[in-house]
C-alpha positions in Angstrom: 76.8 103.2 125.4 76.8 99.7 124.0 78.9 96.9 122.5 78.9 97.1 118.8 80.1 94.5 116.1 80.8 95.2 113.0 80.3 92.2 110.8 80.5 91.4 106.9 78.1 92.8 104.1 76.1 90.7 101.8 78.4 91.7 98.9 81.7 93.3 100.4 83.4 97.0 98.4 86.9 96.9 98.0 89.1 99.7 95.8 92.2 99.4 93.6 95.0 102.0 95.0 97.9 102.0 92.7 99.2 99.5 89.9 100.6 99.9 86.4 98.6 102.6 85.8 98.4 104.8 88.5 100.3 105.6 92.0 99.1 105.1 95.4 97.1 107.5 97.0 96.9 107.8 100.8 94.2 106.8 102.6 93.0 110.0 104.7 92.6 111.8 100.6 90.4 108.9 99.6 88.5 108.5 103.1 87.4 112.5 102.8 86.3 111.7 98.9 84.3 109.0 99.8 83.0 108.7 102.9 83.4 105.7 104.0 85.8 103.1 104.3 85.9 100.3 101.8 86.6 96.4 103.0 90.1 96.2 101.5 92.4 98.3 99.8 93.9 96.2 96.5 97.4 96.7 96.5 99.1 95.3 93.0 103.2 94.3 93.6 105.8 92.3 91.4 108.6 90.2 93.2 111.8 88.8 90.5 114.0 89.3 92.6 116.7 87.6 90.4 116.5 89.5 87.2 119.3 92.1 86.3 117.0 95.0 86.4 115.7 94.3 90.2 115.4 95.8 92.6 114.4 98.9 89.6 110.8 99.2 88.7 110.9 97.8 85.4 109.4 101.3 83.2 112.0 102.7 84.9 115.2 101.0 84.4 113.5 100.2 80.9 112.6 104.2 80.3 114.8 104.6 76.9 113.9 101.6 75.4 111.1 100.7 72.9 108.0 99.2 74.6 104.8 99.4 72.4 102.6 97.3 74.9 101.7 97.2 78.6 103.2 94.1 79.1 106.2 93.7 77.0 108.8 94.2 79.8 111.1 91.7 81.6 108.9 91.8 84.7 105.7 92.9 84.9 105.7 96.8 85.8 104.2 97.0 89.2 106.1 98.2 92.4 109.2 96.0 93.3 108.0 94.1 96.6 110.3 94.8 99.7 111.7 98.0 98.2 112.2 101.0 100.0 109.8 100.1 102.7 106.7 99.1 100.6 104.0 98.0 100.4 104.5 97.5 104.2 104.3 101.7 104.9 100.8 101.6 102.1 99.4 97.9 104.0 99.8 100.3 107.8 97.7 103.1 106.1 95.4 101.0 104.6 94.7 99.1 107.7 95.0 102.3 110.3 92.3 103.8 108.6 89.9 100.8 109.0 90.3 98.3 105.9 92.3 95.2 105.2 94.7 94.9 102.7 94.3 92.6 99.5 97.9 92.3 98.1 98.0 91.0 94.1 101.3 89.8 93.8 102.9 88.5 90.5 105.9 86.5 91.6 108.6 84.2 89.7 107.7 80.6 90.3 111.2 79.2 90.3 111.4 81.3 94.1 112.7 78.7 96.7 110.6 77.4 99.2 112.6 79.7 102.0 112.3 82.9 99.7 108.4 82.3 99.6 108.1 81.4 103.4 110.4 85.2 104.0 107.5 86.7 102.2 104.8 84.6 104.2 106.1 86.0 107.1 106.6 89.4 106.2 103.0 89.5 106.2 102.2 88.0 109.6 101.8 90.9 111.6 99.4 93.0 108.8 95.8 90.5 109.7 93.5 89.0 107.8 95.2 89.9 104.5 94.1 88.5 101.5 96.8 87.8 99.1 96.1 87.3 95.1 98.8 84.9 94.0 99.9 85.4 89.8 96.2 86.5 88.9 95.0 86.4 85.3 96.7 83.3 85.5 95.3 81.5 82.4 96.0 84.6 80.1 99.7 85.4 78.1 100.6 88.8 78.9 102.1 88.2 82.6 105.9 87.1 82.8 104.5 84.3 85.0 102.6 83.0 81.4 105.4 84.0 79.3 108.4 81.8 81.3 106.2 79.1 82.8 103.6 76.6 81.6 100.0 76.7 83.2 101.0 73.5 85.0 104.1 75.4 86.4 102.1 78.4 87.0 99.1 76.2 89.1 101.9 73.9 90.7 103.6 77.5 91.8 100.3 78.2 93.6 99.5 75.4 95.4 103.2 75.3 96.7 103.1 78.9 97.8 99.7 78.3 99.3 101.1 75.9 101.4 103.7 77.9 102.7 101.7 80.5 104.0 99.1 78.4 105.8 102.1 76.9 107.6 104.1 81.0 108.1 101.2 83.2 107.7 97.8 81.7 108.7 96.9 84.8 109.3 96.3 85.2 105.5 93.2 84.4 103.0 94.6 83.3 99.6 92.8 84.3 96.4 93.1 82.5 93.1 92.4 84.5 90.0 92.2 82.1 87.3 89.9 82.0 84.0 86.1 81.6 83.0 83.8 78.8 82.3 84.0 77.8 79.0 80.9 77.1 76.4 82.0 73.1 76.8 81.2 73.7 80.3 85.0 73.7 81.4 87.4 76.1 82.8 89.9 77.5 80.8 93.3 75.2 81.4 91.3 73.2 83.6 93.4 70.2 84.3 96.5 72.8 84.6 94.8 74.9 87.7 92.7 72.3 88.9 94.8 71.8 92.2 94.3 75.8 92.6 90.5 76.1 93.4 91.3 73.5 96.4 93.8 75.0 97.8 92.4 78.6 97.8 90.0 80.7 100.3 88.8 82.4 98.0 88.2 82.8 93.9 88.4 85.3 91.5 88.1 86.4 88.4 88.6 90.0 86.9 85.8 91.5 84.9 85.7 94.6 82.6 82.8 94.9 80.4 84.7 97.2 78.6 88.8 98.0 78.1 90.7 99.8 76.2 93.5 97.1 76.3 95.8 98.7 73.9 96.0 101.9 76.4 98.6 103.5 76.4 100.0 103.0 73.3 97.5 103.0 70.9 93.8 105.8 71.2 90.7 104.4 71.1 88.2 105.4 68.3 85.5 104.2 66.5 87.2 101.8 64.1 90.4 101.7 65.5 92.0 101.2 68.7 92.5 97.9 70.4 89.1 97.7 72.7 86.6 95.5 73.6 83.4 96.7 75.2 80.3 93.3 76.6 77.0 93.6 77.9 76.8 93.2 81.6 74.5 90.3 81.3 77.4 88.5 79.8 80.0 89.2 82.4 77.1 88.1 84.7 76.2 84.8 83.2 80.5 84.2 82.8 80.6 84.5 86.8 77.9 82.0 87.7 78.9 79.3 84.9 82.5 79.7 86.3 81.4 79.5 90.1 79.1 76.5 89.5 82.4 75.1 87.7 84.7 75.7 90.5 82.9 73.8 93.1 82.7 71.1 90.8 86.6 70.6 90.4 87.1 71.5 94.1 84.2 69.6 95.9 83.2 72.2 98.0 81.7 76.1 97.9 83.6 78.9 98.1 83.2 83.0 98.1 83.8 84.1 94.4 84.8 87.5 94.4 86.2 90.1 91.7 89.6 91.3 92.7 89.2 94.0 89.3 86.2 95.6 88.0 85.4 98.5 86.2 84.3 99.6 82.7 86.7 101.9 81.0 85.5 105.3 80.3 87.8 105.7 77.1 85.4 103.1 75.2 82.4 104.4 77.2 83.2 107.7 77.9 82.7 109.3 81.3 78.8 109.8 81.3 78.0 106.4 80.6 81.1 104.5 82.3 79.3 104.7 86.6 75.9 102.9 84.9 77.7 99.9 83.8 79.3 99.1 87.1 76.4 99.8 89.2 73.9 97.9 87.0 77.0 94.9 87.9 76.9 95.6 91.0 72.5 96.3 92.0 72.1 92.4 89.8 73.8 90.5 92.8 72.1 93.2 95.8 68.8 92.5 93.5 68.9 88.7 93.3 70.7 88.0 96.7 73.2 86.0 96.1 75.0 84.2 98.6 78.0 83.1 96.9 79.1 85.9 95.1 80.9 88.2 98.2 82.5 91.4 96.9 83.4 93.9 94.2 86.9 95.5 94.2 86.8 98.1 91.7 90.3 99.0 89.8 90.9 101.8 90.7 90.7 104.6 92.7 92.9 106.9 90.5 94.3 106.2 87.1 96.5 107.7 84.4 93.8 106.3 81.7 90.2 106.2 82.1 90.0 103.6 84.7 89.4 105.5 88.2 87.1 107.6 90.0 89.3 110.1 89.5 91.8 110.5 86.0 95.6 111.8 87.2 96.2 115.4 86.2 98.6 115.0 83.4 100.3 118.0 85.1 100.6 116.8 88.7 100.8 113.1 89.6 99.3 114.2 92.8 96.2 115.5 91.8 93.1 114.0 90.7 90.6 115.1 88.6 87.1 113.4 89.9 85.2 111.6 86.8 81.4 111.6 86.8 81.4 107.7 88.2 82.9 108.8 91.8 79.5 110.3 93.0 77.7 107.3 90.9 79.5 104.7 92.8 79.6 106.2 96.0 75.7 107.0 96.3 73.9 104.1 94.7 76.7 101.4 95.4 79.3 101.9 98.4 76.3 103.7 100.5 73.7 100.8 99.5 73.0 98.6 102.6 73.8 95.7 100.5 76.9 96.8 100.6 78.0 97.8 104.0 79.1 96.1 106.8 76.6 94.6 109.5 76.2 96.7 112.5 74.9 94.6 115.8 74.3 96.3 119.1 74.7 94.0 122.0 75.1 94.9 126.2 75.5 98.0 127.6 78.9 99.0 128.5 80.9 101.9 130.7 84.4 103.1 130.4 87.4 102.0 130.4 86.0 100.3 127.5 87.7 97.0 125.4 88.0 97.1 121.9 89.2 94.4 119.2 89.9 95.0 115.7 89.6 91.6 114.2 89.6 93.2 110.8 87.0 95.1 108.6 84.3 92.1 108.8 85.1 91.5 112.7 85.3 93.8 114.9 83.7 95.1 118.4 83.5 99.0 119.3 81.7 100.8 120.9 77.6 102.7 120.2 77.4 105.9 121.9 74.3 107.6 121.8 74.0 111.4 121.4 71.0 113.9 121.6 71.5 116.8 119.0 68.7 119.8 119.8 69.0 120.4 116.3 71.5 121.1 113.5 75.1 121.6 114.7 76.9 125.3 114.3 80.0 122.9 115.9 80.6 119.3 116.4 84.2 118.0 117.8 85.3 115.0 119.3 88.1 115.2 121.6 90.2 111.7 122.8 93.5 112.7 124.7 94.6 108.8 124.5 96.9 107.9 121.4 95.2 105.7 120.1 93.6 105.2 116.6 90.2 105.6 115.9 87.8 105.1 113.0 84.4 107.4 114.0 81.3 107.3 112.5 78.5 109.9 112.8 75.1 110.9 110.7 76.5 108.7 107.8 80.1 109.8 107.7 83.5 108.2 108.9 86.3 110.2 110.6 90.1 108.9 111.3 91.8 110.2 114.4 95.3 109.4 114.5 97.1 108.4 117.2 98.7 111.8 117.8 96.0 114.0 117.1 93.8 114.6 119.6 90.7 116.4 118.4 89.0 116.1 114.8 86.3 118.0 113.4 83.0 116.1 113.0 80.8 118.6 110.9 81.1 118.3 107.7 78.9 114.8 108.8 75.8 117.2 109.0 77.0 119.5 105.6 75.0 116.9 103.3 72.8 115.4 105.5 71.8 118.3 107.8 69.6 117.8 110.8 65.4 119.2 110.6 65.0 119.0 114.8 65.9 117.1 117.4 67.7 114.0 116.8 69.5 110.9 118.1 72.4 109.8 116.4 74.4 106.8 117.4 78.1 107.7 117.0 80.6 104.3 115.9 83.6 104.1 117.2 85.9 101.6 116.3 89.9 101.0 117.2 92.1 99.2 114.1 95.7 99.1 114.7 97.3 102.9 116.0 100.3 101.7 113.6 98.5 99.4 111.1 100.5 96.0 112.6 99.0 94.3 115.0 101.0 93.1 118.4 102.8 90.0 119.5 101.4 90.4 122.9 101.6 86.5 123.9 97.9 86.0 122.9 96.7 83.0 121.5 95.0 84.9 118.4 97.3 88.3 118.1 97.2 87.5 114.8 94.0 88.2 113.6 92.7 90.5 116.6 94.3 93.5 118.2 93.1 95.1 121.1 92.9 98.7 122.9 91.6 99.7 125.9 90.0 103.4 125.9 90.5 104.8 128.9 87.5 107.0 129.0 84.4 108.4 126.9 85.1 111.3 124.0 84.9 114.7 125.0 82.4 115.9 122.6 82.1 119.7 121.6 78.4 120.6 120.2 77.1 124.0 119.5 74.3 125.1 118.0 75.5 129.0 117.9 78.1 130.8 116.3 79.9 133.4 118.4 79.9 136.1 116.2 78.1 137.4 113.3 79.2 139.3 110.9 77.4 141.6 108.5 
């Protein structure tokens, strides 16, 4: 057994769960889909706390009256923030099950300075969160366009910033503004320029096609309000507007895509998977430094905008689209795109591990000797503690309570020929998804467990009975 870090990929995967569109989905359902975990889980969230409707979502208090566009509501129509437990309950999933949490939040900018710092340090105990502050913020269909100017919008960010470096430090802060314009400048440039200073990170949200006019209008050929790019213009758009930003703000930083994803009812579904991983293999193909992860919107969506499309029928059932397998084979199982994986000394039990997050953590590398092709394969860990496990490709979550998980649907897809040694991951996020004021220096960023002793592991290579 050895020390293992996990570190950051060249291009980080992240995945939409939930929005406008579409509901949450737990993590364990998407985990077994896919495979793997992603980097973050995008969570979107509203916050207007002092309109008439709140604490309501707004389709819902707004269900009998006459809306003929996405946006033409009070408040834009994401989950209330700090209602009913959430996103706090989703942002313990999303992090128990190995991933941080990247929380889009549209918020009214004439919030006081001490309701902005309550939010700051809501988030304290969740990690390295990343947190996208009034995105799309140089478009005119958010409420934080339609009551304030850009200049009231950018001097919003830069105020909120503040406050969570001084509550939340804990916290990576995304800006989401516009492109690079043919003149060679940003879109409201002098209105956001304060923005791409005070971020960590920027962003800007790409869909080489979208049916914007969904769900109130069908699109068709001729009709239908659409709009469907080559990917070597969305391309082009994110280096001109990179260059740009470092420009304005002196100094480089990650550029990122908090939303991308081309929407199968322009494309259709055969052709909607190409698009994004022609996006995606351009960066692994020209190793690019600057340009550090994808989050595709979404996992499942009421349109044509997920891996899977909701069952009219049944909110919680998805129907898988033709992209899922697309994506997952030549994009989140690329090694571009995973993280890095360094073995360092050897190491006996009890054991140390710290969860820093997705892109920092140390675990363990325990090697095992298969005689062949596995009948069985269990892992047994009588500690409560949460662990992420990976074997022959495939990640496992044991929960705190749960004691044993099966292992063998790792070998149903990639079965073994012979004799083979696999190295079996094991990693230890948060058992509840916060991490713990323990009096350390750096609680909040790393949390740490202590497993007591190795994994019982069951392996057979016979069944116990045949039957004929």
């Amino acid at each position: 057994m050895k020390k293992l870090h996990m570190g950051p990929a060249h291009c980080a995967l992240d995945l939409g769960d939930g929005s406008e569109r579409a509901a949450y989905v737990n993590q364990d359902y998407i985990l077994h889909k896919m495979g793997r975990p992603h980097r973050a889980v995008n969570i979107m969230y509203t916050n207007y706390p002092h309109d008439k409707e709140w604490p309501a979502r707004i389709s819902e208090a707004w269900k009998d009256r006459n809306v003929s566009f996405a946006w033409d509501y009070p408040y834009d129509d994401y989950e209330p923030f700090g209602v009913n437990g959430q996103p706090f309950e989703q942002m313990k999933d999303i992090r128990r099950h190995g991933q941080d949490v990247l929380l889009t939040l549209t918020l009214d900018c004439a919030l006081s300075d001490d309701e902005l710092r309550a939010v700051a340090e809501q988030l304290r105990p969740y990690g390295r969160t990343m947190i996208r502050i009034n995105h799309e913020c140089c478009g005119n269909w958010f409420q934080h366009n339609k009551r304030y100017t850009y200049e009231q919008v950018g001097a919003f960010f830069v105020r909120f910033a503040g406050i969570l470096r001084d509550a939340a430090p804990n916290v990576r802060i995304i800006f989401c503004g516009g492109w690079c314009l043919p003149d060679g400048h940003m879109e409201q440039e002098e209105a956001f320029r304060g923005c791409y200073a005070a971020a960590d990170l920027w962003s800007c949200d790409g869909y080489p096609a979208l049916h914007y006019g969904w769900p109130y209008d069908v699109a068709e050929v001729g009709g239908g309000q659409y709009k469907a790019n080559p990917i070597s213009m969305i391309v082009d758009q994110f280096i001109s507007t990179h260059r740009r930003a470092v420009e304005i703000a002196g100094e480089d930083k990650p550029m990122i895509t908090a939303e991308f994803n081309t929407d199968g009812d322009v494309t259709g579904p055969w052709a909607q998977g190409d698009s994004v991983v022609r996006f995606a293999h351009y960066w692994r193909d020209h190793k690019v430094d600057w340009f550090r992860s994808i989050s595709l919107y979404q996992f499942r969506d009421r349109g044509r905008l997920g891996l899977e499309c909701e069952d009219p029928n049944n909110s919680a059932v998805g129907i898988e689209q033709p992209m899922l397998a697309e994506y997952r084979d030549k994009v989140l199982n690329d090694p571009w795109f995973m993280p890095e994986m360094t073995e360092g000394e050897e190491l006996s039990f009890p054991a140390d591990l710290r969860w820093g997050g997705s892109e920092d953590a140390d675990g363990l590398a325990i090697q095992i000797c298969f005689e062949g092709n596995p009948v069985f394969c269990e892992m047994t860990v009588d500690q409560p503690v949460g662990l992420m496990v990976e074997l022959n490709g495939s990640w496992f979550y044991k929960a705190p309570g749960t004691k044993t998980i099966d292992l063998m649907s790792a070998f149903f897809k990639k079965p073994l020929t012979g004799p083979t040694e696999l190295t079996m991951k094991v990693f230890a996020p948060p058992a509840d998804g916060v991490n713990v004021d323990d009096g350390s220096s750096d609680w909040l960023v790393n949390y740490r467990t202590v497993l007591e002793k190795a994994p019982e592991m069951r392996i057979r290579y016979e069944a116990p009975g045949v039957v004929r």
